[in-house]
C-alpha positions as CSV (number, residue, x, y, z in Angstrom):
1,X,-1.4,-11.0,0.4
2,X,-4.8,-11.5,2.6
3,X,-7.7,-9.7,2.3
4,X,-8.5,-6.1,2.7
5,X,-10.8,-4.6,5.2
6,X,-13.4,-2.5,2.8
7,X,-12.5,0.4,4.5
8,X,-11.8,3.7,2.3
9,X,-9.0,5.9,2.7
10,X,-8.5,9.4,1.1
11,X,-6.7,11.9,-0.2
12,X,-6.3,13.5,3.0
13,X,-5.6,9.7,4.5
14,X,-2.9,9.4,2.3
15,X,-1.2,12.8,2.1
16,X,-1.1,12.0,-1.8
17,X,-3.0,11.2,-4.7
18,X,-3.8,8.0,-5.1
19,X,-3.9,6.4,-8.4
20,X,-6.2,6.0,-11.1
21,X,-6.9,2.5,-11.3
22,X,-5.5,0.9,-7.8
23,X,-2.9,2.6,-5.6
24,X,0.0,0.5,-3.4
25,X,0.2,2.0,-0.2
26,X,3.4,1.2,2.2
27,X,3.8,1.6,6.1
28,X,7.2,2.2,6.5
29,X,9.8,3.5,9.4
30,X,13.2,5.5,8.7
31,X,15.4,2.4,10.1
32,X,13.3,-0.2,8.5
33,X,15.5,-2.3,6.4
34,X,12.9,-4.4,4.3
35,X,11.0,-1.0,3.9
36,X,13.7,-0.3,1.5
37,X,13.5,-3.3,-0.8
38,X,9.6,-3.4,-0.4
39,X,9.7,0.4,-2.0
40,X,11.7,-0.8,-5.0
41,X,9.4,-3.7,-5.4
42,X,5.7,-1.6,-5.2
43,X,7.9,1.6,-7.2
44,X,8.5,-1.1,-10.1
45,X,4.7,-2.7,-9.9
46,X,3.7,0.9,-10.2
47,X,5.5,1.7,-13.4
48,X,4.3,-1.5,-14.8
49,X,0.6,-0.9,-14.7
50,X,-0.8,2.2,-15.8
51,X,-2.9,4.2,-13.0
52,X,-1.0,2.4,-10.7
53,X,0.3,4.6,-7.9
54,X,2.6,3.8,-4.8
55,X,2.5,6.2,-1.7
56,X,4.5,5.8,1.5
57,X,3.3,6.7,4.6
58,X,6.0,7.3,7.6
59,X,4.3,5.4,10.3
60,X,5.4,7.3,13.4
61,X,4.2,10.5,12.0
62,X,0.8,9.3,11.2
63,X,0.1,7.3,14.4
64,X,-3.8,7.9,14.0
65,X,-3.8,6.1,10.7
66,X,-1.5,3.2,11.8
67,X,-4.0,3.1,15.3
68,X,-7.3,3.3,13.0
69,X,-5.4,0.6,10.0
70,X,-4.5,-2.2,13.1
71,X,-1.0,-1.6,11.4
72,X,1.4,-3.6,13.8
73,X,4.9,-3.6,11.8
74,X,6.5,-2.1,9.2
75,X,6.3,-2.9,6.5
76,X,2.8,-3.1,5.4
77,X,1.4,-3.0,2.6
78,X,-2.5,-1.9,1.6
79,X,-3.7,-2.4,-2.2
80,X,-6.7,0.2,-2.5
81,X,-8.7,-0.2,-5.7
82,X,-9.9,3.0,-8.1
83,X,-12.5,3.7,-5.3
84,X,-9.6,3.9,-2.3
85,X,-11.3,0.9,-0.6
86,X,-8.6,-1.5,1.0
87,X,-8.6,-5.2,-1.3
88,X,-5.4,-6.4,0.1
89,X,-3.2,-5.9,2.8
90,X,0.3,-7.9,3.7
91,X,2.9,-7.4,6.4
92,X,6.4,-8.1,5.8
93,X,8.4,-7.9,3.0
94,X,6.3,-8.6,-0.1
95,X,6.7,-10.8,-3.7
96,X,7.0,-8.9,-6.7
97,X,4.4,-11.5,-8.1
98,X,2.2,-11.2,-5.4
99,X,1.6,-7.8,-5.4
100,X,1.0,-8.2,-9.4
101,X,-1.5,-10.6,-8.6
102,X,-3.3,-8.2,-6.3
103,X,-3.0,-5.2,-8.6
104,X,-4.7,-7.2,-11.0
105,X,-7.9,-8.3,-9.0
106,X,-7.9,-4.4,-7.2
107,X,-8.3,-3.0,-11.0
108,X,-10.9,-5.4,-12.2
């Protein structure tokens, strides 16, 4: 996963609460195939660590995020740590072991 912009989304960004500690935050499309694996993946990460949330965002109805984000494809993925600032951000299909790995430096 490369590394995040430092920009902070909200609440109100999200259309969700975000979690505690570091929250997973997925760019998806209804006919998106990996979208559908990638939700498993970030759903499972999420029940691992505690304060760990994951929130989907349906791209085409929040074009003024995706615009303001540079999101190009679907899926993408944003790790925001406890403060909602962006630490990592991936396109594609993720690893389970990479999105561990950037949990784990968003909640230090």
């Amino acid at each position: 996963m490369g590394a995040g912009t430092g920009e902070a989304l909200t609440t109100a960004d999200l259309g969700a609460e975000p979690g505690e500690r570091a929250t997973l935050v997925q760019f998806s499309t209804a006919f998106c195939q990996p979208c559908r694996a990638t939700r498993r993946i970030l759903d499972e990460v999420a029940d691992m660590v505690e304060g760990v949330a994951h929130v989907e965002v349906d791209a085409e109805s929040r074009l003024d995020l995706v615009r303001r984000l540079g999101i190009t494809g679907t899926p993408t993925v944003l790790v925001l740590d406890a403060s909602g600032r962006i630490v990592r951000r991936a396109s594609g299909m993720p690893r389970k072991a990479d999105v561990i790995a950037a949990v784990g430096a968003a909640v230090l």
